[in-house]
Backbone as a ProteinNet text record, in pm:
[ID]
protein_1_A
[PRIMARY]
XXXXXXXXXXXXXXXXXXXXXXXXXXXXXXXXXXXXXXXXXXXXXXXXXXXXXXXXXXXXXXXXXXXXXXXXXXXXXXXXXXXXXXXXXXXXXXXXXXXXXXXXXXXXXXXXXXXXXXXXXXXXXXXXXXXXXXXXXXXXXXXXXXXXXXXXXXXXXXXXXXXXXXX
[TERTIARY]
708.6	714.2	619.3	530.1	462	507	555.2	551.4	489.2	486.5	338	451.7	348.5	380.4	237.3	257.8	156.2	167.3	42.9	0.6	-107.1	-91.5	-204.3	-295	-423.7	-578	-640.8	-728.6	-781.8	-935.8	-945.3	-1000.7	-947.2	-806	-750.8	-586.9	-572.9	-462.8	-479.3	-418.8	-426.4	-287.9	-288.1	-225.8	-233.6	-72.1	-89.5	-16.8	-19.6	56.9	64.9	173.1	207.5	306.3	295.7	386.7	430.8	473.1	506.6	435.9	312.7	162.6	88.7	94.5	34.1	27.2	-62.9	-141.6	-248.9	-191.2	-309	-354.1	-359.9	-458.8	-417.5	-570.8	-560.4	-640.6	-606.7	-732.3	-685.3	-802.1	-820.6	-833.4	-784.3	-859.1	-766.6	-851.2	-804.1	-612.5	-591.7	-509.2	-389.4	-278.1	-156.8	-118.9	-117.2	-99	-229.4	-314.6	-423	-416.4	-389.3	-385.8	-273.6	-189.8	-34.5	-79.6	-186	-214.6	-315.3	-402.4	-447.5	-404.3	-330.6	-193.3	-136.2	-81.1	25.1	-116.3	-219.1	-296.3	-307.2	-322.4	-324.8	-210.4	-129.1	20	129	184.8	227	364.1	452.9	580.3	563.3	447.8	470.9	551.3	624.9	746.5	734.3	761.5	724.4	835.3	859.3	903.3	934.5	1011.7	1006.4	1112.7	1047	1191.4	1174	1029.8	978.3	910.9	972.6	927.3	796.9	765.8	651.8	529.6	593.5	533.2	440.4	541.8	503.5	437.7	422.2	320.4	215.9	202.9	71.6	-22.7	96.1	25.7	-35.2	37.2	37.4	-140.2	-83.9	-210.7	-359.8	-353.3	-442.1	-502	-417.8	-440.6	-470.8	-419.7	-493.7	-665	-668.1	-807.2	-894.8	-849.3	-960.9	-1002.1	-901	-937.1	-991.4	-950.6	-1053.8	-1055.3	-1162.6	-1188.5	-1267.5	-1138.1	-1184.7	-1179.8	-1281.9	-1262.1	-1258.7	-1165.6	-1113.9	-975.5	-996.3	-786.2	-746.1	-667	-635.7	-499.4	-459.5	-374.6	-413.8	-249.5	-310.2	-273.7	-389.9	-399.2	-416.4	-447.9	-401.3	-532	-640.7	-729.2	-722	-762.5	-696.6	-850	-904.5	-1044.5	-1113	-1184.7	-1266.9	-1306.4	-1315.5	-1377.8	-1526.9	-1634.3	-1722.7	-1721.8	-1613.6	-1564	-1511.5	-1415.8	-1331.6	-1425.8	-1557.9	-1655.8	-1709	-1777	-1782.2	-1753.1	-1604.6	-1544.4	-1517.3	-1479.6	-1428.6	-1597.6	-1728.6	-1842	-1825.3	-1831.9	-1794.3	-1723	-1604.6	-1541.3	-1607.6	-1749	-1814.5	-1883.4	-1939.9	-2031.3	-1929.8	-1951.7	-1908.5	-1873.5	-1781.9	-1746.7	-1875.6	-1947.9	-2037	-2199.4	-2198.4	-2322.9	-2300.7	-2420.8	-2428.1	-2517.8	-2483	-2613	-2610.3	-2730.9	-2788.8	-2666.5	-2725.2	-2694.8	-2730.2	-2920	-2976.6	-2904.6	-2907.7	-2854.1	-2736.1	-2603.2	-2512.5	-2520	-2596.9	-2610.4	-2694.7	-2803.4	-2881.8	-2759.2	-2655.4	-2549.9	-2511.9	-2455.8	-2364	-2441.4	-2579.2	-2657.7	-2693.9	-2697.7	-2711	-2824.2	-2933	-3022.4	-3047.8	-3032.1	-3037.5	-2994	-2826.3	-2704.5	-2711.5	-2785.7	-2760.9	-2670.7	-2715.5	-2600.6	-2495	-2440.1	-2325.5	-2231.9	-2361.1	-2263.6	-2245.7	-2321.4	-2282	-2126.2	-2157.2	-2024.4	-1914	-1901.4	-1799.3	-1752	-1870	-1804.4	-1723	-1783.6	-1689.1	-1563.6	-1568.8	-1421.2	-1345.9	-1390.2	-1289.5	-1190.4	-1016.1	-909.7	-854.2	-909.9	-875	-966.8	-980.1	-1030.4	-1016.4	-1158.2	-1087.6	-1056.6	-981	-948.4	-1088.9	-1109.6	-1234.1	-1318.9	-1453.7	-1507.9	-1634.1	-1604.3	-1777.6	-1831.3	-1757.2	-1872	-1940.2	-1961	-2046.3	-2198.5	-2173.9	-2292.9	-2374.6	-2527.5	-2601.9	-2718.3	-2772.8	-2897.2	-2999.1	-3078.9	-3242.7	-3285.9	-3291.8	-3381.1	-3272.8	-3197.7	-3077.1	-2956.3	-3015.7	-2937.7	-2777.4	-2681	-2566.2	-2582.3	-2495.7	-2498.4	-2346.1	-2288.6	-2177.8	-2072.1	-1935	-1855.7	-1701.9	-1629.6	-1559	-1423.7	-1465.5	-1316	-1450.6	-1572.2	-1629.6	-1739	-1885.1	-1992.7	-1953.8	-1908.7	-1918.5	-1793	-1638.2	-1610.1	-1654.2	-1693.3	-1835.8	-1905.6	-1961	-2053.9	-1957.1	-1833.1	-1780.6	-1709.8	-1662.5	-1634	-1751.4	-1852.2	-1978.2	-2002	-1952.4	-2023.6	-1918.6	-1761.4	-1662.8	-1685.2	-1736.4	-1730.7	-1846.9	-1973.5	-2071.9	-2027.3	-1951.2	-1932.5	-1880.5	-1765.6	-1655.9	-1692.8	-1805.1	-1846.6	-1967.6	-1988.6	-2147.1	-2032	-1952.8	-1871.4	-1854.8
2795.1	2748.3	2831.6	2764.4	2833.8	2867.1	2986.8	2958.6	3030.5	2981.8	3033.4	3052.3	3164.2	3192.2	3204.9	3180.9	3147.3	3264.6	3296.5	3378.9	3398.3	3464.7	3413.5	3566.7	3546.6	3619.7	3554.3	3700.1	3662.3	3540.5	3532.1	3419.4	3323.9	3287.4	3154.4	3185.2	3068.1	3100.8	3123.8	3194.8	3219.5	3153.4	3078.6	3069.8	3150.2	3234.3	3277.4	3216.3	3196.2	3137.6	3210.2	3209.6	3263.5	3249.6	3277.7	3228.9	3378.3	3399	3452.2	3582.1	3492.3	3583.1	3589	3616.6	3675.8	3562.3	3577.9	3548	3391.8	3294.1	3207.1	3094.6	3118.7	3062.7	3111.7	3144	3239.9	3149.5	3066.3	2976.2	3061.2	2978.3	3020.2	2851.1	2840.1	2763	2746.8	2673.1	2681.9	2587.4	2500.9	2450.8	2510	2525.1	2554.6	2453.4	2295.8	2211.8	2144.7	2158.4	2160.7	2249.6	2346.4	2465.4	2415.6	2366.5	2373.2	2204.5	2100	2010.3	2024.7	2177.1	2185.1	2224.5	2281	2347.7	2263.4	2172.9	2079.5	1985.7	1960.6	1853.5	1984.4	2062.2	2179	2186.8	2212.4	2240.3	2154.2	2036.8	1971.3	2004.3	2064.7	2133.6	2318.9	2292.2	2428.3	2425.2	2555.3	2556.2	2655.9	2668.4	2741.8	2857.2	2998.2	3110.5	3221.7	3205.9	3324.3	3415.8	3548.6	3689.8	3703	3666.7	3723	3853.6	3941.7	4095.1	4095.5	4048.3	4091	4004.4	3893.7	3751.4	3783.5	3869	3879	4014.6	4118.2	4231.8	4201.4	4060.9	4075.4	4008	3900.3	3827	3965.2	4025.1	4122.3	4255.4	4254	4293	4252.3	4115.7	4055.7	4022.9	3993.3	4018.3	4162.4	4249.6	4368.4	4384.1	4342.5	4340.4	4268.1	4196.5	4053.6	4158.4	4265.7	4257.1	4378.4	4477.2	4605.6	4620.6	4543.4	4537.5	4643.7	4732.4	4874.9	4889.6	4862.8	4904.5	4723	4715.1	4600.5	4555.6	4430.8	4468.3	4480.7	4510.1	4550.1	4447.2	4301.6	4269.4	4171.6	4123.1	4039.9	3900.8	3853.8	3742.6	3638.4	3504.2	3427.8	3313.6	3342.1	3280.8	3109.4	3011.4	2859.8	2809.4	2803.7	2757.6	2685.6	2669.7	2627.2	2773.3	2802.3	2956.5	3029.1	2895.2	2920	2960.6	2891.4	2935.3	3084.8	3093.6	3223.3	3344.3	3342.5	3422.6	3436.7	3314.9	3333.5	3402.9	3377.9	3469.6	3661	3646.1	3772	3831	3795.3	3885.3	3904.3	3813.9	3818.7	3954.8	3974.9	4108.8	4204.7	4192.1	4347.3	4345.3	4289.6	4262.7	4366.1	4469.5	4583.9	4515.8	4525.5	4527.3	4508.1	4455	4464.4	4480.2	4421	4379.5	4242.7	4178.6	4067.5	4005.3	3888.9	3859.6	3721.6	3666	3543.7	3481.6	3320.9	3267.3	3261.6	3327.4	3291	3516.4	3542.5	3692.2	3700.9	3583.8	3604.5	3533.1	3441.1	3357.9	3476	3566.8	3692.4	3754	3811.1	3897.6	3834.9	3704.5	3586.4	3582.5	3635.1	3583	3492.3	3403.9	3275	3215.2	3248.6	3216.7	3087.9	2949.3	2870.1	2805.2	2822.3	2789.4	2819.4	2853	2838.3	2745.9	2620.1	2524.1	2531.8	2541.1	2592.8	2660.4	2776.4	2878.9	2877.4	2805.6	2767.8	2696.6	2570.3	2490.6	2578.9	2673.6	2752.5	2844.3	2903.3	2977.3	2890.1	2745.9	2617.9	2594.9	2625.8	2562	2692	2804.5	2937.1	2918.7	2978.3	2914	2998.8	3195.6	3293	3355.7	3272.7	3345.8	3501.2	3549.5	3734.7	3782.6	3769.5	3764.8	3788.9	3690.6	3644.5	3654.1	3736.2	3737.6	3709	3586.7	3440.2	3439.5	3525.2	3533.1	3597.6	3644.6	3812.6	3737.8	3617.2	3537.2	3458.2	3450.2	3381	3289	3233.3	3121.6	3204.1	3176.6	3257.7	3347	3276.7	3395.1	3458.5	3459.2	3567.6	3545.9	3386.5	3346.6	3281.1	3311	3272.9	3093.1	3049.5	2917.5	2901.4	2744.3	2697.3	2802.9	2759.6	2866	2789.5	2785.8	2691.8	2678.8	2808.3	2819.8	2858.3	2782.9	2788.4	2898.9	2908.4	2972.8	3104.5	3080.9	3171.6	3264.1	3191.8	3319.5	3423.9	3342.4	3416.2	3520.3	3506.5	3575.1	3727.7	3647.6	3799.3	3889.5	3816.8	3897.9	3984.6	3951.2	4021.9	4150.7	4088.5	4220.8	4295.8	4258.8	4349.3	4434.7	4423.5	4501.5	4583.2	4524.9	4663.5	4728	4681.6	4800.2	4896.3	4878.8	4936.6	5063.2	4987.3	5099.1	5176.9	5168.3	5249	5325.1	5342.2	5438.2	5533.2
-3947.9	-3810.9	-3725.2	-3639.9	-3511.9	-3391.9	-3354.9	-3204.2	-3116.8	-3002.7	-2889.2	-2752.1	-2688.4	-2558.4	-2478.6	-2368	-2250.4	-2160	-2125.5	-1999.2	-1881.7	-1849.7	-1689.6	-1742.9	-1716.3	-1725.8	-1602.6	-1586.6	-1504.3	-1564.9	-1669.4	-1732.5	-1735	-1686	-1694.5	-1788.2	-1834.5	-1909.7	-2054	-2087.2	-2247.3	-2338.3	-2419.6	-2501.6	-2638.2	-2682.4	-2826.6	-2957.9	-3041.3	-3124.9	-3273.5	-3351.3	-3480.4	-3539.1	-3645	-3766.9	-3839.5	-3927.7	-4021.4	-4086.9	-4092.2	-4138	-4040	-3972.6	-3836.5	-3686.9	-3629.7	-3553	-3599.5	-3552.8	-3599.4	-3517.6	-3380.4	-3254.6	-3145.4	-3097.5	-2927.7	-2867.9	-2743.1	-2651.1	-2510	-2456.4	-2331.9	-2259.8	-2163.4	-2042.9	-1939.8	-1853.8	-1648.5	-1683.1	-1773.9	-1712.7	-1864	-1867.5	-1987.6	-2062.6	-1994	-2054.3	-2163.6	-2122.5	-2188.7	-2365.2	-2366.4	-2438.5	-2533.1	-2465.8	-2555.9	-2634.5	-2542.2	-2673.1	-2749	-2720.5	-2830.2	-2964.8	-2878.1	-3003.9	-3109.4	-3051.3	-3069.6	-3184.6	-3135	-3237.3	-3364.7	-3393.8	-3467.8	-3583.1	-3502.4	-3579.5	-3447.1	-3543	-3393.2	-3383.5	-3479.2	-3463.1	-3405.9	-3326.2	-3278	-3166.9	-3166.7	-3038.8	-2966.5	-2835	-2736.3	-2762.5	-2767.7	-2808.4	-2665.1	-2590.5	-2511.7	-2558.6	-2560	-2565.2	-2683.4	-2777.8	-2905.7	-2918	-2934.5	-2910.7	-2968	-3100.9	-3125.4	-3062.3	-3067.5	-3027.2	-2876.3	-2765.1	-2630.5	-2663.7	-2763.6	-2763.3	-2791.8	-2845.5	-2913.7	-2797.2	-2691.1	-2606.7	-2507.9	-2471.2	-2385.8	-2419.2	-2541.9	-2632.9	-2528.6	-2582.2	-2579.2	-2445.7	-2377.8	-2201.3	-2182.5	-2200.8	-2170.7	-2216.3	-2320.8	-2364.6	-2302.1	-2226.2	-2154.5	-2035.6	-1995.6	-1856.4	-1916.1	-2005.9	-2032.9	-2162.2	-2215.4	-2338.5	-2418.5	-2491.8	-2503	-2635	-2743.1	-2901.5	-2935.6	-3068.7	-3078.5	-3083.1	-3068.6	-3125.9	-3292.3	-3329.6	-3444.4	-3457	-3431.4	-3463	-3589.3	-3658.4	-3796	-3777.9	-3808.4	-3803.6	-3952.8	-3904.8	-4021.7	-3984	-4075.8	-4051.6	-4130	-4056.6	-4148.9	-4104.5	-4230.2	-4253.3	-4452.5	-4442.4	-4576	-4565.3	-4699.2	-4740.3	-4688.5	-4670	-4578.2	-4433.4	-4307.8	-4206.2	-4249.5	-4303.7	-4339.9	-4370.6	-4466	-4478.1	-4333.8	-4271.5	-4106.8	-4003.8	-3993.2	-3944.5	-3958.9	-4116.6	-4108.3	-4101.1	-4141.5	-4061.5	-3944.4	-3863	-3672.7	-3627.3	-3724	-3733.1	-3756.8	-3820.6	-3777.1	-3698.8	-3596.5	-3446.7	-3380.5	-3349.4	-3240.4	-3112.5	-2993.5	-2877.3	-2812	-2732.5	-2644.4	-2724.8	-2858.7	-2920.9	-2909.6	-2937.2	-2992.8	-3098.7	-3134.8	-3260.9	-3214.7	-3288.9	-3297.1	-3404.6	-3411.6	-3514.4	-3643.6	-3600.7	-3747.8	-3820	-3720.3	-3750	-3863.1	-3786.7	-3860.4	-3987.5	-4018.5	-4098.2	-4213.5	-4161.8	-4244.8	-4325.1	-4230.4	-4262.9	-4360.4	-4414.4	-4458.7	-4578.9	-4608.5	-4728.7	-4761.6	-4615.9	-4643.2	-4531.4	-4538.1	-4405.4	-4357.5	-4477.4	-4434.7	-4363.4	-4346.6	-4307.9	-4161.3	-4092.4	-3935	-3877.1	-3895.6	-3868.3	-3903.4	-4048.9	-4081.3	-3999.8	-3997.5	-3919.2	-3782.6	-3695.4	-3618.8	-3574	-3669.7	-3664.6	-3702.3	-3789.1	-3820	-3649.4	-3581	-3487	-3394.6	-3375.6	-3292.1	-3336.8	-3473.4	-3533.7	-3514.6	-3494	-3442.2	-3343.5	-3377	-3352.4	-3321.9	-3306.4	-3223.1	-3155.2	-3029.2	-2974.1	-2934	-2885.4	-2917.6	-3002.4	-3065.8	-3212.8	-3308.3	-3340.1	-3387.5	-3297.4	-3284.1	-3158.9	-3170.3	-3157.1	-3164.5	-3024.8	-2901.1	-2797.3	-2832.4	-2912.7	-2966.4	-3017.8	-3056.6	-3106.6	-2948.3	-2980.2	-2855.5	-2959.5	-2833.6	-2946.7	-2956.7	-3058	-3096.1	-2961.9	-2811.7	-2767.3	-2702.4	-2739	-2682.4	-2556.9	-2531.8	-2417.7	-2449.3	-2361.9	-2382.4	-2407.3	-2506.5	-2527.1	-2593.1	-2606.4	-2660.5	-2673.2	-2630.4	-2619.3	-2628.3	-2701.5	-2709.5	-2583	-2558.3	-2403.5	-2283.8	-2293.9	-2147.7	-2231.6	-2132	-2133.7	-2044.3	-1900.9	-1839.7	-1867.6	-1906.3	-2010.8	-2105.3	-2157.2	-2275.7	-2186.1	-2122.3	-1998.9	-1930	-1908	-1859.9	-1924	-2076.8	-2189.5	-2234.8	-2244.6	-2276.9	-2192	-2084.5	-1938.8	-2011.1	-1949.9	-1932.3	-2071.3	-2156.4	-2312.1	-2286.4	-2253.8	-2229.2	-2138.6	-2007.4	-1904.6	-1946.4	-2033.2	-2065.8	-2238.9	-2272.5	-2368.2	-2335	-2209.2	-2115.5	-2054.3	-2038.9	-1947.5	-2016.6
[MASK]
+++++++++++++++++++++++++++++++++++++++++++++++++++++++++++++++++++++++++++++++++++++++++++++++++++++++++++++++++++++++++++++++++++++++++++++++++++++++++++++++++++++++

């Protein structure tokens, strides 16, 4: 069984959700109802959970990090992908706080140079946000592009992580 709890960022609202084996979708956007059907098309017996101790640390976690995103988070999660996404991802996990890479970069890392597209589509199909941290990726000349909870999120996750590791 999944269940999720909701919270307010100053990015909007965050939805968290998990099961058993961890952690397995973090979104972001302006409206909650929105979030909870993305949820719901996902895993549609997911149930809303309040007064889940671990459930509300991890949300809590994770809101702290939006607003001072210091290191990474260290929670466990439960990645649900084709083994190509899943390779995807867990590289993304070594992009440092406040670096970033290209697509054709992560695709270098991946051993797989051709696969740009691939890997592209893999960072879209990413289902924790933060978590998984695919803002960390930009297009060839370095400019912010596609972002699946918004660009200009992307944009102030980026700042808030260099500010916060220049200090």
């Amino acid at each position: 069984m999944v269940f999720y709890e909701l919270g307010i960022s100053s990015l909007g609202c965050l939805l968290v959700a998990g099961n058993d084996n961890g952690i397995c979708f973090v979104a972001l956007a302006d409206d909650p109802d929105r979030l909870v059907e993305h949820l719901l098309e996902k895993y549609p017996h997911a149930k809303q959970q309040e007064n889940d101790t671990l459930l509300t640390d991890y949300l809590i976690q994770i809101l702290n990090y939006i607003e001072a995103p210091t290191g990474e988070l260290d929670l466990p999660i439960q990645m649900e992908g084709t083994s190509f996404q899943k390779s995807v991802w867990n590289t993304l996990l070594q992009i440092p706080a406040g670096q970033t890479r290209t697509y054709t970069e992560l695709a270098m890392m991946l051993g797989r140079p051709s696969s740009v597209r691939a890997v592209a589509n893999a960072c879209a199909a990413n289902s924790l946000a933060l978590l998984v941290p695919c803002h960390r990726i930009v297009n060839k000349n370095g400019n912010l592009s596609g972002y699946r909870w918004g660009v200009e999120r992307k944009q102030i996750l980026l700042g808030r992580e260099r500010a916060l590791l220049s200090v």
